[in-house]
N, C-alpha and C positions, 0 to 999 in steps of 0.2 A: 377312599384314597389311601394308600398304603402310607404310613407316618414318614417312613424315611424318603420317599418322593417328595423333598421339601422345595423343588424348584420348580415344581407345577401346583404350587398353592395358590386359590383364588386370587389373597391379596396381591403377592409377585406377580401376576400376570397382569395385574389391574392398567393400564398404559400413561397415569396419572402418577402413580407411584414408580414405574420407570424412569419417569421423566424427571421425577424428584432426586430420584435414587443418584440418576446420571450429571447432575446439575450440583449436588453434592459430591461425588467422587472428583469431579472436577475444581470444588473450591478446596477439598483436599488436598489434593493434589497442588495447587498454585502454593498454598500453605504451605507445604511443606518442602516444594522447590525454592519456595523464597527462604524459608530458614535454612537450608543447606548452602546456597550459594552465598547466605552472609557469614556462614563458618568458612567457605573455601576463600572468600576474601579474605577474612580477617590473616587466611592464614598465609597469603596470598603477599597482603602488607608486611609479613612479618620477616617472608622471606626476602623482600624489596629490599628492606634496612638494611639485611646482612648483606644483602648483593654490592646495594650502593655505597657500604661501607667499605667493602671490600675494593670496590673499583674505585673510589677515593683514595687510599693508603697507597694503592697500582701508581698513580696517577701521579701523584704528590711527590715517590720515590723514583719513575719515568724524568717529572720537572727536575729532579733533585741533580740527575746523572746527564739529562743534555745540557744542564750550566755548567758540567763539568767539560764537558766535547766540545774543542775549538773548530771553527770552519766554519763556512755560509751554509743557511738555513736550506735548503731543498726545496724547490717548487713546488708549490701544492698545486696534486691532479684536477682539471678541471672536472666539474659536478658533472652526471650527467643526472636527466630527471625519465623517471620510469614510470608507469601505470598498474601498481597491483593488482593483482584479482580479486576481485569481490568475491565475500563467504558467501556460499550459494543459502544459507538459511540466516534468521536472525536472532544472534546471540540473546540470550533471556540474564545475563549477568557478564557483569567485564564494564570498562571505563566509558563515561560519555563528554565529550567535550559540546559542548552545549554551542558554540561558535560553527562545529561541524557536526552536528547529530549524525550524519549518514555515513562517519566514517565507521569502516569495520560490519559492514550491513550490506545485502544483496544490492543495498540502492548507490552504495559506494560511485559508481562512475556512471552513473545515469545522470543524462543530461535536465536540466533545468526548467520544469515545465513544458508544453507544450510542444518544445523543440525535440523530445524523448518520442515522437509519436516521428513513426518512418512514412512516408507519404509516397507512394510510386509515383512516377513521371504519366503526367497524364496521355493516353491514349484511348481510340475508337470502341468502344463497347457495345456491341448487339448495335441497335437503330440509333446512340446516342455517339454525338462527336466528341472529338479530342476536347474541344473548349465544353462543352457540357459538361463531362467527366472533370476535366479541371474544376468547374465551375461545382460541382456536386462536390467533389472532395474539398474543398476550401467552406463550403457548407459546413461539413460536417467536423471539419477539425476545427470550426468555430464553435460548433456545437458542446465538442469535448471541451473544448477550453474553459468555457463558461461555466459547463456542468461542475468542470475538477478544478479549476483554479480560479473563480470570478471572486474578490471578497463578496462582492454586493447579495450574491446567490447565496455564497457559504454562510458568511456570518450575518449580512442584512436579511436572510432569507426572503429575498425577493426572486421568484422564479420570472416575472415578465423577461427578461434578458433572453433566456434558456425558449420558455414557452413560444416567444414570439419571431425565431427562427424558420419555424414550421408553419405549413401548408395552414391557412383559415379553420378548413372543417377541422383538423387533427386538432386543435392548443384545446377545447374543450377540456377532451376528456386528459389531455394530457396534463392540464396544471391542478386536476383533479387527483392525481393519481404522481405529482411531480414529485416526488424523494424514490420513485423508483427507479431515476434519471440523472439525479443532481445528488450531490453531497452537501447535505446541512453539516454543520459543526452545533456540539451542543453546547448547549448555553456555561457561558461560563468558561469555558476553555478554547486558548489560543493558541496560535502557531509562532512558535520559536522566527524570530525575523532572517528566515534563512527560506530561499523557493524550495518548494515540494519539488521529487525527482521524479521521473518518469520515464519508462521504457513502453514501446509499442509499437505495434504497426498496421497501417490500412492497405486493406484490398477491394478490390472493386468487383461484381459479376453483373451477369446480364438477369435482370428476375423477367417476371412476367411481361406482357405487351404493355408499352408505355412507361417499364420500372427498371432503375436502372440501384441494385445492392449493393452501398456501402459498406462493408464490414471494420470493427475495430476491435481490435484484442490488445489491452492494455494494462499496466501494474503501475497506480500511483505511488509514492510514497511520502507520508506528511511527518514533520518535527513540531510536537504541542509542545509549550513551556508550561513545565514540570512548577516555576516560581520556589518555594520553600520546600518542597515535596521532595523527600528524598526517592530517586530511580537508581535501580539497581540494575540496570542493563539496559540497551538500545527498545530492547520489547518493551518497556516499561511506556513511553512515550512517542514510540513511534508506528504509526496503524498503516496497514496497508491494505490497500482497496485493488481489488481486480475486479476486470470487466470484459465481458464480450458482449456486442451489442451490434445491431444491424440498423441500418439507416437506409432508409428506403426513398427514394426521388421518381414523384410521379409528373409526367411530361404527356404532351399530346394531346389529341380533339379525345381521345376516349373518355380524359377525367374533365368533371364540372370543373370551372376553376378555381373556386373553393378549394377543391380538392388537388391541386396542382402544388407541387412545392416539396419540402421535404417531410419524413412521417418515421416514426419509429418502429421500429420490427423487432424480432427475437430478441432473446440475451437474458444475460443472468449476472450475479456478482459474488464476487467472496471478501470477507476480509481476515486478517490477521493481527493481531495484536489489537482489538478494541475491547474496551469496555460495553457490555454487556447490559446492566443495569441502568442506563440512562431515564430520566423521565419520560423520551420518546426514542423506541429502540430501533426507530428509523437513523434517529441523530448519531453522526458517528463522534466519540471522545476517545482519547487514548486510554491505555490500560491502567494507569496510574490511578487514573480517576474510578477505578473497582479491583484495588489491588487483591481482594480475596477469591476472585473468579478464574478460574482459568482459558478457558473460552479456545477458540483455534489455536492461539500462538501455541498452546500445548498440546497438540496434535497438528504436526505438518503434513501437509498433504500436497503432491505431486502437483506441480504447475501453479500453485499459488504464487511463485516469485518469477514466471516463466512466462511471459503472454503465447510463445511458441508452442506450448503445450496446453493439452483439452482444460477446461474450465474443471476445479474443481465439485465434488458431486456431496460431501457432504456439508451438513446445515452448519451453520453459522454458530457460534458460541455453544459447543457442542451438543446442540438439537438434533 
């Protein structure tokens, strides 16, 4: 092996020491964008003083010179109230008002739980009617609900709510295999008393004979309380979970009836801003709770903030 060939060295190739390698560059990396953006603050503060100082002396010599101007005060313009745009990414440093965690963040005007999921107007699908398809989708936005906003699920982690939705023969393997369905919260860490936001929407197709395809593509987004822990930006404490996920309704003499009812299909998940390190790395906690990791938030990636667009394709906590 020629010596200066040093990126085709056994060790380097090993896939164990990759994996090291990359898992490190990443808590570097967190490292060192947290100490940067506590010098941009600092210096951030320092301009504010001057500003606010400034616009106080404005202010004071403004009072000083309309007590000087005789005549009636001017009507003041009626307010009007406006809708900004949400930052299409989430800030990793800048202000959090703990009252509104989601201001200043992709999830800024996303509606309030379960009401964030668009639901089409029910209609005739393949062999299945209007009221069936009604009847299916109201299944299944029950489903999500439970999964992403039930405390009893998140933090009681009791899944019977979730599991017992679906067809008899499906809950088996499903509540076997249920955190690849529901979000646990881990132990220890709560949600700020403000609802989770949510953006998404359901489509419906015709699948096989007898099956009528639910689809759901959606971006929750949760506010943990941080309690004494100083957060240095909205990433700090706020994780976001996407999803796509298919929801399958089986009907007709074809299935036993066991097997009739609703069952879970495709899909995949991504999140953003969590903590990585949990005792079970199924449990999702905010990022506060492993501030040395860097994990997704530090690599954005297309459509994680977006249910409109493909699911994102790389791993999780930069695996």
């Amino acid at each position: 092996m020629d010596e200066h060939d040093i990126e085709s060295h056994p060790d380097l190739m090993d896939p164990d020491w990759q994996r090291h390698a990359e898992k490190e560059a990443w808590t570097g990396l967190r490292r060192g964008r947290r100490r940067a953006r506590r010098r941009r603050l600092a210096a951030i503060w320092g301009a504010v003083v001057i500003v606010v100082a400034a616009a106080g002396f404005y202010l004071w010599k403004q009072g000083t010179r309309a007590e000087e101007v005789a005549g009636s005060t001017p009507a003041t313009p009626a307010l009007t109230t406006t809708t900004a745009p949400a930052p299409t990414d989430l800030p990793d440093s800048g202000h959090v008002d703990l009252t509104r965690p989601f201001l200043d963040t992709p999830a800024q005007n996303w509606p309030e739980g379960i009401a964030g999921l668009k639901i089409p107007a029910p209609a005739k699908v393949g062999s299945f009617s209007a009221k069936q398809v009604g009847e299916a989708q109201e299944q299944v936005k029950h489903a999500v609900e439970v999964a992403q906003f039930d405390p009893d699920t998140q933090v009681g982690r009791h899944p019977s709510g979730y599991v017992g939705l679906f067809a008899p023969d499906a809950r088996k393997d499903l509540e076997a295999h249920v955190q690849g369905y529901v979000t646990y919260f881990a132990e220890g860490y709560h949600l700020l008393p403000v609802p989770p936001r949510m953006t998404g929407r359901m489509t419906v197709r015709p699948g096989a004979s007898g099956e009528l395809t639910v689809h759901v593509s959606y971006v929750v987004a949760y506010a943990f309380d941080p309690g004494s822990r100083v957060v240095y930006g909205p990433a700090d404490l706020e994780p976001f979970v996407r999803v796509d996920r298919d929801y399958i309704l089986r009907s007709g003499p074809r299935w036993a009836p066991g097997s009739r009812g609703l069952w879970t299909g495709d899909g995949g998940g991504f999140y953003t801003s969590i903590a990585c390190r949990t005792g079970n790395p199924e449990d999702l906690a905010p990022a506060f709770s492993d501030p040395d990791y860097g994990g997704p938030s530090m690599s954005r990636a297309p459509g994680q903030f977006d249910p409109d667009k493909p699911l994102p394709t790389k791993g999780n906590c930069g695996e």
